[in-house]
PDB file of N, CA, C and O in Angstrom:
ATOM      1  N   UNK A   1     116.187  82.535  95.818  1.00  0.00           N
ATOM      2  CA  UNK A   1     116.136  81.206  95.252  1.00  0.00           C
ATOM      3  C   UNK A   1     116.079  80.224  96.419  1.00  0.00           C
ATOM      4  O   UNK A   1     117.101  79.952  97.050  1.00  0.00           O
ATOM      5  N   UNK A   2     114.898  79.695  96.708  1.00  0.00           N
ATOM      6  CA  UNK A   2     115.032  78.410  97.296  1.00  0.00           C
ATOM      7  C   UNK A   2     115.673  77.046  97.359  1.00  0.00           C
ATOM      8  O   UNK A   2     115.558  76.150  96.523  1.00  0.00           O
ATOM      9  N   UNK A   3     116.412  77.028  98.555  1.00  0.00           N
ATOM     10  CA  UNK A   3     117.113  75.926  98.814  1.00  0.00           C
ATOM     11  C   UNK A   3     116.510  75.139  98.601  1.00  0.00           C
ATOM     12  O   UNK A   3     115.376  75.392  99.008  1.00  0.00           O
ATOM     13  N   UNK A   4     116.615  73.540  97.831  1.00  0.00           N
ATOM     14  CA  UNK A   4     116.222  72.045  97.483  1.00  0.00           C
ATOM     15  C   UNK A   4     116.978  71.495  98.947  1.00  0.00           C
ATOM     16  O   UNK A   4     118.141  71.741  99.266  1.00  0.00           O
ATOM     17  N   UNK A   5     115.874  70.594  99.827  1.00  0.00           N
ATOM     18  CA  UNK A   5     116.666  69.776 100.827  1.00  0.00           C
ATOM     19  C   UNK A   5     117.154  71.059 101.672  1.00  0.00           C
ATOM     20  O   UNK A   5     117.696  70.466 102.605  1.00  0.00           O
ATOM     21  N   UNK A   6     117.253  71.886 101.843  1.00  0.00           N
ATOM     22  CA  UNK A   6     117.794  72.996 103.366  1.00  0.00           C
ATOM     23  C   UNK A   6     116.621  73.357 104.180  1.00  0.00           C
ATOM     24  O   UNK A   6     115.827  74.276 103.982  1.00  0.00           O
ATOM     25  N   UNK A   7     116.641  72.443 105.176  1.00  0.00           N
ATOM     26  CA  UNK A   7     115.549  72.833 106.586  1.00  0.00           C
ATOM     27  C   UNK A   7     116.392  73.809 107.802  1.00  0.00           C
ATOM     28  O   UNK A   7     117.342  73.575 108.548  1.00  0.00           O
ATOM     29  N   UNK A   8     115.721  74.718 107.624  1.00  0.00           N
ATOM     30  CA  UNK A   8     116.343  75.746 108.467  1.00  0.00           C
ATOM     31  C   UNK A   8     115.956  75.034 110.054  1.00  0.00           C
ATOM     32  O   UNK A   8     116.824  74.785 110.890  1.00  0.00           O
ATOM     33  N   UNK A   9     114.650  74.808 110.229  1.00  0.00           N
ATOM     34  CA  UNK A   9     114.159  74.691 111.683  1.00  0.00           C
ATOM     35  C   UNK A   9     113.462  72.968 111.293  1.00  0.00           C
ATOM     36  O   UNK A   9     113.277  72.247 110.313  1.00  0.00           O
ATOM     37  N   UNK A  10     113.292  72.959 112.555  1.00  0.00           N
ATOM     38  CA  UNK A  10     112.798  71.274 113.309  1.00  0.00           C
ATOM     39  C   UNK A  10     111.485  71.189 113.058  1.00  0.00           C
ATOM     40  O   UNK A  10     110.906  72.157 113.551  1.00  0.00           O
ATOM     41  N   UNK A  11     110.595  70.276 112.372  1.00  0.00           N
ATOM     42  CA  UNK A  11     109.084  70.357 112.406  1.00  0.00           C
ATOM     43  C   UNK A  11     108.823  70.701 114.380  1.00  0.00           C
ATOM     44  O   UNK A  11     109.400  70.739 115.466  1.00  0.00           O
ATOM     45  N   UNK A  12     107.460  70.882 113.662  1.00  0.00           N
ATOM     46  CA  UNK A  12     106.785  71.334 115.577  1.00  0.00           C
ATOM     47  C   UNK A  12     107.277  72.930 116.162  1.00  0.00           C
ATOM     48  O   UNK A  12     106.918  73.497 117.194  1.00  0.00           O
ATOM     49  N   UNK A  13     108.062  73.319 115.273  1.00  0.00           N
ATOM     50  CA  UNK A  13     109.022  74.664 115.864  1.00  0.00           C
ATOM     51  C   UNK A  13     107.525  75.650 115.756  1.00  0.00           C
ATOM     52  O   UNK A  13     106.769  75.508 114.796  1.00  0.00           O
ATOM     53  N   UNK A  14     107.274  76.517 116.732  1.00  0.00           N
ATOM     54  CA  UNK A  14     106.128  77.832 116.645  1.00  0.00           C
ATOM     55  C   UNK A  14     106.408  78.670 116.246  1.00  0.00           C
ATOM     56  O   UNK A  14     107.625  78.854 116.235  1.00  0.00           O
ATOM     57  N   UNK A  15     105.521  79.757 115.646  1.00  0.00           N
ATOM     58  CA  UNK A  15     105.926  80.674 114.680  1.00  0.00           C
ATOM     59  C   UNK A  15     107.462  81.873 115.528  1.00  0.00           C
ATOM     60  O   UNK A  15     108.470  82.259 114.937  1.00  0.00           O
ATOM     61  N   UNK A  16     107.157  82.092 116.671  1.00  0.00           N
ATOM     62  CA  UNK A  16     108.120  82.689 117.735  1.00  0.00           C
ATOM     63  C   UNK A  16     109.632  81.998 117.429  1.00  0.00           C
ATOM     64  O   UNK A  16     110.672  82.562 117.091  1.00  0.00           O
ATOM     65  N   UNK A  17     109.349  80.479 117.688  1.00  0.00           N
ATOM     66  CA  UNK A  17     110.583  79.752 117.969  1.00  0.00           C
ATOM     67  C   UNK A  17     111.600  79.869 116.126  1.00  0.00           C
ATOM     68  O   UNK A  17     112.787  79.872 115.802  1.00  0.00           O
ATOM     69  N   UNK A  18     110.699  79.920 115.625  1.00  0.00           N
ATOM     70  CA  UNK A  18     111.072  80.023 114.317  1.00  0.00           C
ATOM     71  C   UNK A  18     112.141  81.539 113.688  1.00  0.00           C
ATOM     72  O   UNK A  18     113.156  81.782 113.036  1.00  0.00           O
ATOM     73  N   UNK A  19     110.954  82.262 114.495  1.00  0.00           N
ATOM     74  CA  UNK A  19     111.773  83.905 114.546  1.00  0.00           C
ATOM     75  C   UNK A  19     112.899  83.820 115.242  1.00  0.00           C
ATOM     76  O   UNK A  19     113.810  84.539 114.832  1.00  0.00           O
ATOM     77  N   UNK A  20     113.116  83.155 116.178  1.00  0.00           N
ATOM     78  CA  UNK A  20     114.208  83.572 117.274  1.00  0.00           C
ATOM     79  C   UNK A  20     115.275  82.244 116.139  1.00  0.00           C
ATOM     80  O   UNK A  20     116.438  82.599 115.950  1.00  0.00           O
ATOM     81  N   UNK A  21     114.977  81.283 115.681  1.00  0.00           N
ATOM     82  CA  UNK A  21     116.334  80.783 114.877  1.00  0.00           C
ATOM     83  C   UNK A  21     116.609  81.317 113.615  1.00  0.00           C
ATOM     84  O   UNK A  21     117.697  81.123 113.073  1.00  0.00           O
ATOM     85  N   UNK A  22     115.256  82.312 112.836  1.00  0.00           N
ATOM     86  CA  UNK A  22     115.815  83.106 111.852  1.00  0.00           C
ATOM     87  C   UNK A  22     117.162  83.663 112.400  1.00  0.00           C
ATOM     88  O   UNK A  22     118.345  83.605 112.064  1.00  0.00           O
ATOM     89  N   UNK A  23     116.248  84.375 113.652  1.00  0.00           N
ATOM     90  CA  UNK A  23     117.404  85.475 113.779  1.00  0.00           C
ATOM     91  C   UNK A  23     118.760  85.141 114.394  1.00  0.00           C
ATOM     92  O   UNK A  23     119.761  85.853 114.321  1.00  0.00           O
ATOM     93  N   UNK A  24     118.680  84.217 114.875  1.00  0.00           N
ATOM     94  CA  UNK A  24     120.336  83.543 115.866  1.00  0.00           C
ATOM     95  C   UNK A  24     121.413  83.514 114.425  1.00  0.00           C
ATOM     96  O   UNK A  24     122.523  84.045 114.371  1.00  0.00           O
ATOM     97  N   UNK A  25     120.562  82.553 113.051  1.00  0.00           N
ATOM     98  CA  UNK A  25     121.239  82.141 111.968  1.00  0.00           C
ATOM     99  C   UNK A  25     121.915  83.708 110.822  1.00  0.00           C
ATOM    100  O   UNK A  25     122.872  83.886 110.069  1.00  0.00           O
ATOM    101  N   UNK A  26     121.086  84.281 111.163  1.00  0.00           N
ATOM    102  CA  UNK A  26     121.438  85.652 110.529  1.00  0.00           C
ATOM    103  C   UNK A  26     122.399  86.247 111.211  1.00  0.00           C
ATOM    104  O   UNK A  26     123.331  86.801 110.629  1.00  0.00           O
ATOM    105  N   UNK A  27     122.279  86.203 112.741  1.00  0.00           N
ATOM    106  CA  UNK A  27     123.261  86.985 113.512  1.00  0.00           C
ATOM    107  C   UNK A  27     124.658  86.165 113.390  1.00  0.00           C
ATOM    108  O   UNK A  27     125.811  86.594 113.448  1.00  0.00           O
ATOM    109  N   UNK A  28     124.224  84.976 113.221  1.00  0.00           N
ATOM    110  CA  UNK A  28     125.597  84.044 113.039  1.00  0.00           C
ATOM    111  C   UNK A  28     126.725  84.258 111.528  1.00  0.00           C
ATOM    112  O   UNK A  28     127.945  84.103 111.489  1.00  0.00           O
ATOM    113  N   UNK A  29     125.703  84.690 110.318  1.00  0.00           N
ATOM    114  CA  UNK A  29     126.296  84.568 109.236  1.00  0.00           C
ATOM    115  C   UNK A  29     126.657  86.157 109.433  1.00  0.00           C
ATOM    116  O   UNK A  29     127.709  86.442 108.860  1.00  0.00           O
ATOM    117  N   UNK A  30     126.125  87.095 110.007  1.00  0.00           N
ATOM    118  CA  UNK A  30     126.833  88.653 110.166  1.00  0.00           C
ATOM    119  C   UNK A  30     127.793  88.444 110.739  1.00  0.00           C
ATOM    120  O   UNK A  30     128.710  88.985 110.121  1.00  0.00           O
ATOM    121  N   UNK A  31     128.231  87.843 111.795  1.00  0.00           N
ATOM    122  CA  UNK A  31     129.315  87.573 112.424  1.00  0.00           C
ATOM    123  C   UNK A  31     130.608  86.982 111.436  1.00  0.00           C
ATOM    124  O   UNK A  31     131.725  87.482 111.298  1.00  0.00           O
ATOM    125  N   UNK A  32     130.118  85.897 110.886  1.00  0.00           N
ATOM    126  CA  UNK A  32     131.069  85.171 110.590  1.00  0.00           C
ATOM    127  C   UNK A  32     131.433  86.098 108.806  1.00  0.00           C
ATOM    128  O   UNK A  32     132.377  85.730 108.107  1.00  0.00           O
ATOM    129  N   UNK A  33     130.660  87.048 108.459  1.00  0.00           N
ATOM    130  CA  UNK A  33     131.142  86.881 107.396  1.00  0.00           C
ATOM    131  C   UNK A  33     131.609  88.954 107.407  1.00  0.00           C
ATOM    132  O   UNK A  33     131.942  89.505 106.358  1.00  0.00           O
ATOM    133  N   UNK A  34     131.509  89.788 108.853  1.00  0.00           N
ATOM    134  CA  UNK A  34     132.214  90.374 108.829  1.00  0.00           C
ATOM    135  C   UNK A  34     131.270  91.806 108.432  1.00  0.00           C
ATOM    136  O   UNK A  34     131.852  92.793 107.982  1.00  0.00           O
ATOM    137  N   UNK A  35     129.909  91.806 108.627  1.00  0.00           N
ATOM    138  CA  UNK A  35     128.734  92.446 108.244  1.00  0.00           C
ATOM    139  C   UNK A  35     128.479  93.538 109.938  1.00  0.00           C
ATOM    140  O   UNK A  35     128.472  93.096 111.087  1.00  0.00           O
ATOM    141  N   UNK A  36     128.308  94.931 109.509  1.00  0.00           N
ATOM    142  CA  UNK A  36     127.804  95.756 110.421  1.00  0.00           C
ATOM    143  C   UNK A  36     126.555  94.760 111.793  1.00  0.00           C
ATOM    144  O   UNK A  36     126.540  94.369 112.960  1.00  0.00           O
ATOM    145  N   UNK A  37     125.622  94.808 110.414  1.00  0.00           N
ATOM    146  CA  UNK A  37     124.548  94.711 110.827  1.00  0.00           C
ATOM    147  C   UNK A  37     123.733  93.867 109.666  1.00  0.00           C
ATOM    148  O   UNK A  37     123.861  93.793 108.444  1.00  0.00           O
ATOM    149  N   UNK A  38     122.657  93.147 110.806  1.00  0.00           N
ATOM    150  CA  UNK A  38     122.067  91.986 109.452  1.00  0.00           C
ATOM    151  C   UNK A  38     121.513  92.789 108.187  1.00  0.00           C
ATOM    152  O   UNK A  38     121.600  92.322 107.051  1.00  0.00           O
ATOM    153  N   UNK A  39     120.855  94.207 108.505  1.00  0.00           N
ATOM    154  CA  UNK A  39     120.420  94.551 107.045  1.00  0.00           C
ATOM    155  C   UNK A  39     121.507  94.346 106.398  1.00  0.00           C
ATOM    156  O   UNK A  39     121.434  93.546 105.465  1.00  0.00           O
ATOM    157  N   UNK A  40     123.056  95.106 106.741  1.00  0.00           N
ATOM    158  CA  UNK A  40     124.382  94.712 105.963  1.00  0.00           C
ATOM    159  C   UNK A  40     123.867  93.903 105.156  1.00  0.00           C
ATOM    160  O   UNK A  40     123.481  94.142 104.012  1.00  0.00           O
ATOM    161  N   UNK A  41     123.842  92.756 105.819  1.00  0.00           N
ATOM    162  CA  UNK A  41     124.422  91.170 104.909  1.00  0.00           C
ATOM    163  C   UNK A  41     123.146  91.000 104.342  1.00  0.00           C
ATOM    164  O   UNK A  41     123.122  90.916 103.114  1.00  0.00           O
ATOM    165  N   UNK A  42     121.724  90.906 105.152  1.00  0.00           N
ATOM    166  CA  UNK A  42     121.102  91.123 103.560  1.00  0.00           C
ATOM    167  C   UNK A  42     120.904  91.990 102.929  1.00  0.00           C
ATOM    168  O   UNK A  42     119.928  91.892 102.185  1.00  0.00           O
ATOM    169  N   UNK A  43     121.437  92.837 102.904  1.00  0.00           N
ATOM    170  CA  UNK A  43     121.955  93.932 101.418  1.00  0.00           C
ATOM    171  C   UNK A  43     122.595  93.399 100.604  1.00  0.00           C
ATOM    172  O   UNK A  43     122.331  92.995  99.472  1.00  0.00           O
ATOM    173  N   UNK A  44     123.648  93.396 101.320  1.00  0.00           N
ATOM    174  CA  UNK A  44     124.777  91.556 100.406  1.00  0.00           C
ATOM    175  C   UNK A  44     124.842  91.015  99.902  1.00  0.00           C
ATOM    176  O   UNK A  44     125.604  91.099  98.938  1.00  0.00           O
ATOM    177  N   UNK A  45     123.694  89.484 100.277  1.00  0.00           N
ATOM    178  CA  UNK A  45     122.860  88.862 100.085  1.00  0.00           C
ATOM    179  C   UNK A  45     122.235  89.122  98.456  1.00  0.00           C
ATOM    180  O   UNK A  45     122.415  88.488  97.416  1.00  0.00           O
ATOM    181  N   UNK A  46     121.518  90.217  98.730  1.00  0.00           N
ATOM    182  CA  UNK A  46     120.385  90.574  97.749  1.00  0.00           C
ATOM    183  C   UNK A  46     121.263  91.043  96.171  1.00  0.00           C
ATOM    184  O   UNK A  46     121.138  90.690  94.998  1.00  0.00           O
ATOM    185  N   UNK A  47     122.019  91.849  96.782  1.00  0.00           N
ATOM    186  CA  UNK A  47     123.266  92.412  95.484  1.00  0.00           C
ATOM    187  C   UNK A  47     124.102  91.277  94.881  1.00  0.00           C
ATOM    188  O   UNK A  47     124.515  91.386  93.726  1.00  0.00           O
ATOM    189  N   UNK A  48     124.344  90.272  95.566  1.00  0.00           N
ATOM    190  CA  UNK A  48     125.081  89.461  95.109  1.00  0.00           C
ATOM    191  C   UNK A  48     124.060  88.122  94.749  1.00  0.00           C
ATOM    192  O   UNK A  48     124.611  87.035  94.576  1.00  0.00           O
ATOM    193  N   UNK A  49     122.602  88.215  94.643  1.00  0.00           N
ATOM    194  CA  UNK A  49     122.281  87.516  94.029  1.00  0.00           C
ATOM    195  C   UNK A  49     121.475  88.406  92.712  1.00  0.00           C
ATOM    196  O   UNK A  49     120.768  87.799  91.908  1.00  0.00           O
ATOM    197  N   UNK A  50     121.604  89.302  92.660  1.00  0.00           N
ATOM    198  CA  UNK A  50     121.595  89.819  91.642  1.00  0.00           C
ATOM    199  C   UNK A  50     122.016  90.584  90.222  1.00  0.00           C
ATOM    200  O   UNK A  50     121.509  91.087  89.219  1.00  0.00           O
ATOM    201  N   UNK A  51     123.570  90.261  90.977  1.00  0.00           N
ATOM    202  CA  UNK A  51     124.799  90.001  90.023  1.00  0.00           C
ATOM    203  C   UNK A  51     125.096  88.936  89.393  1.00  0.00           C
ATOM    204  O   UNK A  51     125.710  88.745  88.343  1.00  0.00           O
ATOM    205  N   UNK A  52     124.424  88.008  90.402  1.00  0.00           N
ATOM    206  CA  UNK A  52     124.438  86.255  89.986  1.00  0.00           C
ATOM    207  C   UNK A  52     123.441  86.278  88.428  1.00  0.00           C
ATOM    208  O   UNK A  52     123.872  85.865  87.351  1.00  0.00           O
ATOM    209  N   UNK A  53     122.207  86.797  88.624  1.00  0.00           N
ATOM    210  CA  UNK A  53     120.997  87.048  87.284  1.00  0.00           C
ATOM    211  C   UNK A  53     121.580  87.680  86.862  1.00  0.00           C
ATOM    212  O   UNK A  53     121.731  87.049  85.816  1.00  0.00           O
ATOM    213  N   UNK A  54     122.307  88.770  86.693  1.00  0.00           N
ATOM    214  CA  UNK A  54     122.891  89.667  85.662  1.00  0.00           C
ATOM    215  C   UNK A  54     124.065  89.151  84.615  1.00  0.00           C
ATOM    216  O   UNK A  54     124.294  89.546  83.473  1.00  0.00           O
ATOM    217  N   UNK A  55     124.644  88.260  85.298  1.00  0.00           N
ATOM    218  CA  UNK A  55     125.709  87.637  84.702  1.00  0.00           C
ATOM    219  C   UNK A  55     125.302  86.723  84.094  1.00  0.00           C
ATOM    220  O   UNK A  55     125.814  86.690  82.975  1.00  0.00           O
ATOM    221  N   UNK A  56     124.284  85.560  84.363  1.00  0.00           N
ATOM    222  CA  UNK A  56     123.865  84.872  83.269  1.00  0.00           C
ATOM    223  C   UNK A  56     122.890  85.620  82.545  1.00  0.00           C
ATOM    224  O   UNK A  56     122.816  84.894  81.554  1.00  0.00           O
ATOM    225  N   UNK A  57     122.165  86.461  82.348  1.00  0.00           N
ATOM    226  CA  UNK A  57     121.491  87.268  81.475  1.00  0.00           C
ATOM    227  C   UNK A  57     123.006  87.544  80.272  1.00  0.00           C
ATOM    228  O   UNK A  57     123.044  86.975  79.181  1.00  0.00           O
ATOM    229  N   UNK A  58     123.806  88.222  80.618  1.00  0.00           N
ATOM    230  CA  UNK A  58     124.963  89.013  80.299  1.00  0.00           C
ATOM    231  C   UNK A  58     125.854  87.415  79.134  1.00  0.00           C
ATOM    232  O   UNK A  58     125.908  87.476  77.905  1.00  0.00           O
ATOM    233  N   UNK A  59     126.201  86.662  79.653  1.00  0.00           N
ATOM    234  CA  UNK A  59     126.348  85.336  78.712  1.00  0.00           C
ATOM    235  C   UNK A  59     125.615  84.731  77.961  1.00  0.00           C
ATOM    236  O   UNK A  59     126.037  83.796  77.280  1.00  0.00           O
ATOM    237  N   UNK A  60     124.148  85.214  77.925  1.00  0.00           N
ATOM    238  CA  UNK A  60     123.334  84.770  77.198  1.00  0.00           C
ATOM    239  C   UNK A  60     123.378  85.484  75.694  1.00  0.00           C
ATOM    240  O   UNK A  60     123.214  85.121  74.529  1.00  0.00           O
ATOM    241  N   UNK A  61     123.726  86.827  76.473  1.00  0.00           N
ATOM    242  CA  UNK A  61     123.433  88.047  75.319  1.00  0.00           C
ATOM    243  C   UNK A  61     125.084  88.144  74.263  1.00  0.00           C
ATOM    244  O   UNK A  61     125.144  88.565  73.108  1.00  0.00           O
ATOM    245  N   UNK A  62     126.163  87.662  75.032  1.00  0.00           N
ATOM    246  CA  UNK A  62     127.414  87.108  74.507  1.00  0.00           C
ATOM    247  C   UNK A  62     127.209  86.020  73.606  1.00  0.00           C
ATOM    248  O   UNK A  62     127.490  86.275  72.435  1.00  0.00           O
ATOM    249  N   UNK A  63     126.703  84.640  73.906  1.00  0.00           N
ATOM    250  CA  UNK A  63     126.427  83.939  73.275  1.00  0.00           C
ATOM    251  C   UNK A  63     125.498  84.092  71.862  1.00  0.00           C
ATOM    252  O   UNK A  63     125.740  83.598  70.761  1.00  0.00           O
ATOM    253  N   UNK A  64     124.275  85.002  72.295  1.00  0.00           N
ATOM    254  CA  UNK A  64     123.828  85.251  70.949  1.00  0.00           C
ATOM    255  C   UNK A  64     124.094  85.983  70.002  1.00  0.00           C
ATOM    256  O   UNK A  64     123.537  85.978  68.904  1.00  0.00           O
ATOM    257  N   UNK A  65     125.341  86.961  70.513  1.00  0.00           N
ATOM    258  CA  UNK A  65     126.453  87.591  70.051  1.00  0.00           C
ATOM    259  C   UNK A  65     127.405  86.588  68.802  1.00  0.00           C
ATOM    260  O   UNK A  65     127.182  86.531  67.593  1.00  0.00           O
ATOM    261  N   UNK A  66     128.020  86.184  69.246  1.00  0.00           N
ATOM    262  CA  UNK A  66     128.693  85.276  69.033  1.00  0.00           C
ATOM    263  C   UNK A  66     127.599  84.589  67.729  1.00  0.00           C
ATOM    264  O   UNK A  66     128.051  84.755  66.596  1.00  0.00           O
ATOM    265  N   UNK A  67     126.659  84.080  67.785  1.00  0.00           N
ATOM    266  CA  UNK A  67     125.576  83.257  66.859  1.00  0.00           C
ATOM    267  C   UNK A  67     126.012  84.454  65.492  1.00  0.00           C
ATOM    268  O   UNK A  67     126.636  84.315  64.440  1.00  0.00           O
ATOM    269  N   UNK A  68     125.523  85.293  65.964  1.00  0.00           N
ATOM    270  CA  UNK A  68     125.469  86.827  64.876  1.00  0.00           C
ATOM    271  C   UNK A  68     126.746  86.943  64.200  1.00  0.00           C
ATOM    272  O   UNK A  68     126.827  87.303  63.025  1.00  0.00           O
ATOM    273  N   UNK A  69     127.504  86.716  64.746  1.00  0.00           N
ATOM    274  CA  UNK A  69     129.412  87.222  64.387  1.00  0.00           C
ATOM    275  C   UNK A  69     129.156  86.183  63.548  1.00  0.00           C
ATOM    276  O   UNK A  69     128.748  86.624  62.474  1.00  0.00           O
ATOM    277  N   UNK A  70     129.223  84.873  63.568  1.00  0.00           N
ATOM    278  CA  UNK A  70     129.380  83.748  62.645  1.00  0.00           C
ATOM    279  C   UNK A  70     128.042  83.569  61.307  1.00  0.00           C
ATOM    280  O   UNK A  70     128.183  82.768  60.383  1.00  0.00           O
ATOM    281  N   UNK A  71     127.061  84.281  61.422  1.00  0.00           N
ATOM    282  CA  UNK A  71     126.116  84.439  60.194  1.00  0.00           C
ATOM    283  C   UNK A  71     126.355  85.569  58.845  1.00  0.00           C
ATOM    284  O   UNK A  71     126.395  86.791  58.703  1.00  0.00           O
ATOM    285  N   UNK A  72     126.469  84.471  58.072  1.00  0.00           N
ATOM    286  CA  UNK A  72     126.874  85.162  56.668  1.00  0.00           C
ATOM    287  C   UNK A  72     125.624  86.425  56.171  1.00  0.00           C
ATOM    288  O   UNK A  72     124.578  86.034  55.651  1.00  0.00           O
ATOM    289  N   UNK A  73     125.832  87.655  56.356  1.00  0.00           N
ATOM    290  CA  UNK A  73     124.790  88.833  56.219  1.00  0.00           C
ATOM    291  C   UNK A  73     124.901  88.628  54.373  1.00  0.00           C
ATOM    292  O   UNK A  73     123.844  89.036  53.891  1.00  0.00           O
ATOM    293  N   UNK A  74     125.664  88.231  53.510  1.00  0.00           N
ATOM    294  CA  UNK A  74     125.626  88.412  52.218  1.00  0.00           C
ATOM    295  C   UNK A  74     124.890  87.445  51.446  1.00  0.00           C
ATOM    296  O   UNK A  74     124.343  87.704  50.374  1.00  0.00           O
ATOM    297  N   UNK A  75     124.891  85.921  52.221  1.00  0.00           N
ATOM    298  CA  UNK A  75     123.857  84.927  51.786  1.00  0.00           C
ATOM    299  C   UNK A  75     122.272  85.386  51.991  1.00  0.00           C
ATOM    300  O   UNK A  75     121.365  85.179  51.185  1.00  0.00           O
ATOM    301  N   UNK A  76     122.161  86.118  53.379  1.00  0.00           N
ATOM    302  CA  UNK A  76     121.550  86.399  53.766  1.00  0.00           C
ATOM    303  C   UNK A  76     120.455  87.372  52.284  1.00  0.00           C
ATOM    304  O   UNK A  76     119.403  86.967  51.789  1.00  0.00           O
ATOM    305  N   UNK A  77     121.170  88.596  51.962  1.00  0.00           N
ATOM    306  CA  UNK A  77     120.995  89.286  50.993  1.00  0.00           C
ATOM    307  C   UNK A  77     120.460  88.903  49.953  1.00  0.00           C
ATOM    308  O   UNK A  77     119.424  89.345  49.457  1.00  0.00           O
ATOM    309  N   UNK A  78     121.346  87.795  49.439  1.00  0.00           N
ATOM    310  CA  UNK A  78     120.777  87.047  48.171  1.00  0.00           C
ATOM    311  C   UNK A  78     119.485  86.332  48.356  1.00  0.00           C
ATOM    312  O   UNK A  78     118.591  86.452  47.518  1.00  0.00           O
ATOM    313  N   UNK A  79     119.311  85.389  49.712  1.00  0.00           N
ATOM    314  CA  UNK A  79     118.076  85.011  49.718  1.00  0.00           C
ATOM    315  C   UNK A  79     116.963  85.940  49.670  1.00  0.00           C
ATOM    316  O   UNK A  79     115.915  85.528  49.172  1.00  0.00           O
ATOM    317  N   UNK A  80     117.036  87.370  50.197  1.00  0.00           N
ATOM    318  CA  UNK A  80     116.321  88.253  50.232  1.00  0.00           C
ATOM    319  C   UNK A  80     115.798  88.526  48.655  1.00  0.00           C
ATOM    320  O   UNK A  80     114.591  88.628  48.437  1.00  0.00           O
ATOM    321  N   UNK A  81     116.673  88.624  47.696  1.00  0.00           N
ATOM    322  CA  UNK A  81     116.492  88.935  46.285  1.00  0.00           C
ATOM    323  C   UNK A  81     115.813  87.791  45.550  1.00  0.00           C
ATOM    324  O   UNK A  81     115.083  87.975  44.575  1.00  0.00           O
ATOM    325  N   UNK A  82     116.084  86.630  46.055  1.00  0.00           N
ATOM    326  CA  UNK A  82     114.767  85.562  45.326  1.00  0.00           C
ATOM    327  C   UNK A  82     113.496  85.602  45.732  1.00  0.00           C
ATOM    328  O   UNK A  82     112.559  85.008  45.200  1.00  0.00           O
ATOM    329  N   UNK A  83     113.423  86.843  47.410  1.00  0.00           N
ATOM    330  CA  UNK A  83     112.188  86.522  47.789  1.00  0.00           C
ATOM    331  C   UNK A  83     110.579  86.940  46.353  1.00  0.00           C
ATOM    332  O   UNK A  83     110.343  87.917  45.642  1.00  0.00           O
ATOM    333  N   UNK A  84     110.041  85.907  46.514  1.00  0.00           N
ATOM    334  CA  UNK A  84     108.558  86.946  45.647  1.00  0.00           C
ATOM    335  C   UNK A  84     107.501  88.273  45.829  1.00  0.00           C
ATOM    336  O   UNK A  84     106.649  88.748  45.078  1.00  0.00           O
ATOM    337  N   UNK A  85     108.026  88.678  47.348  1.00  0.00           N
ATOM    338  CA  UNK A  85     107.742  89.186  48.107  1.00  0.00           C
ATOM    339  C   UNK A  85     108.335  90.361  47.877  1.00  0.00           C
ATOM    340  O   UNK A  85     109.529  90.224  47.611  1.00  0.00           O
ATOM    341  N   UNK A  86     107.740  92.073  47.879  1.00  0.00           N
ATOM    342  CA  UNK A  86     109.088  93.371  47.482  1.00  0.00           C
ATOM    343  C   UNK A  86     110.159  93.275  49.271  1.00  0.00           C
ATOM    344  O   UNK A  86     109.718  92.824  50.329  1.00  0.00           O
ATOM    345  N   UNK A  87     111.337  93.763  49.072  1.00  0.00           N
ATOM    346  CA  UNK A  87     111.645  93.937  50.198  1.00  0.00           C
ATOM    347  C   UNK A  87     112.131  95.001  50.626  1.00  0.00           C
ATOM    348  O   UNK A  87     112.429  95.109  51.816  1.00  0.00           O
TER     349      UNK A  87
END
């Protein structure tokens, strides 16, 4: 997910200069957050933003849960029996 407003690097930066502050900023957040090695953290990274999608997927499917628990299945029935339609 792309950052809104987060400039990693300085306009004018070359594709090189760019690599070398990927990598300072990666080596910085392995450090600070206690990671082997940068694949580590983006392994990390990647798992924990995909627990992030799973969990709102997962409340969605609660919520429409929830819709279902509160719908009367017996009104339901009866409208079925006025249909003109066989059912």
């Amino acid at each position: 997910m792309p950052l809104v407003g987060f400039t990693m690097t300085a306009s004018g930066m070359t594709s090189l200069s760019v690599s070398f502050e990927t990598r300072r900023q990666l080596n910085s957040m392995k450090a600070m957050g206690d990671h082997r090695s940068v694949d580590d953290l983006l392994a990390e990274l990647v798992k924990q933003n995909k627990l992030m999608r799973m969990k709102g997927v997962l409340d969605e499917l609660r919520s429409r849960l929830d819709e279902l628990n509160e719908l009367d299945a017996d009104a339901l029935v009866r409208k079925l029996a006025l249909s003109p339609f066989p059912v």
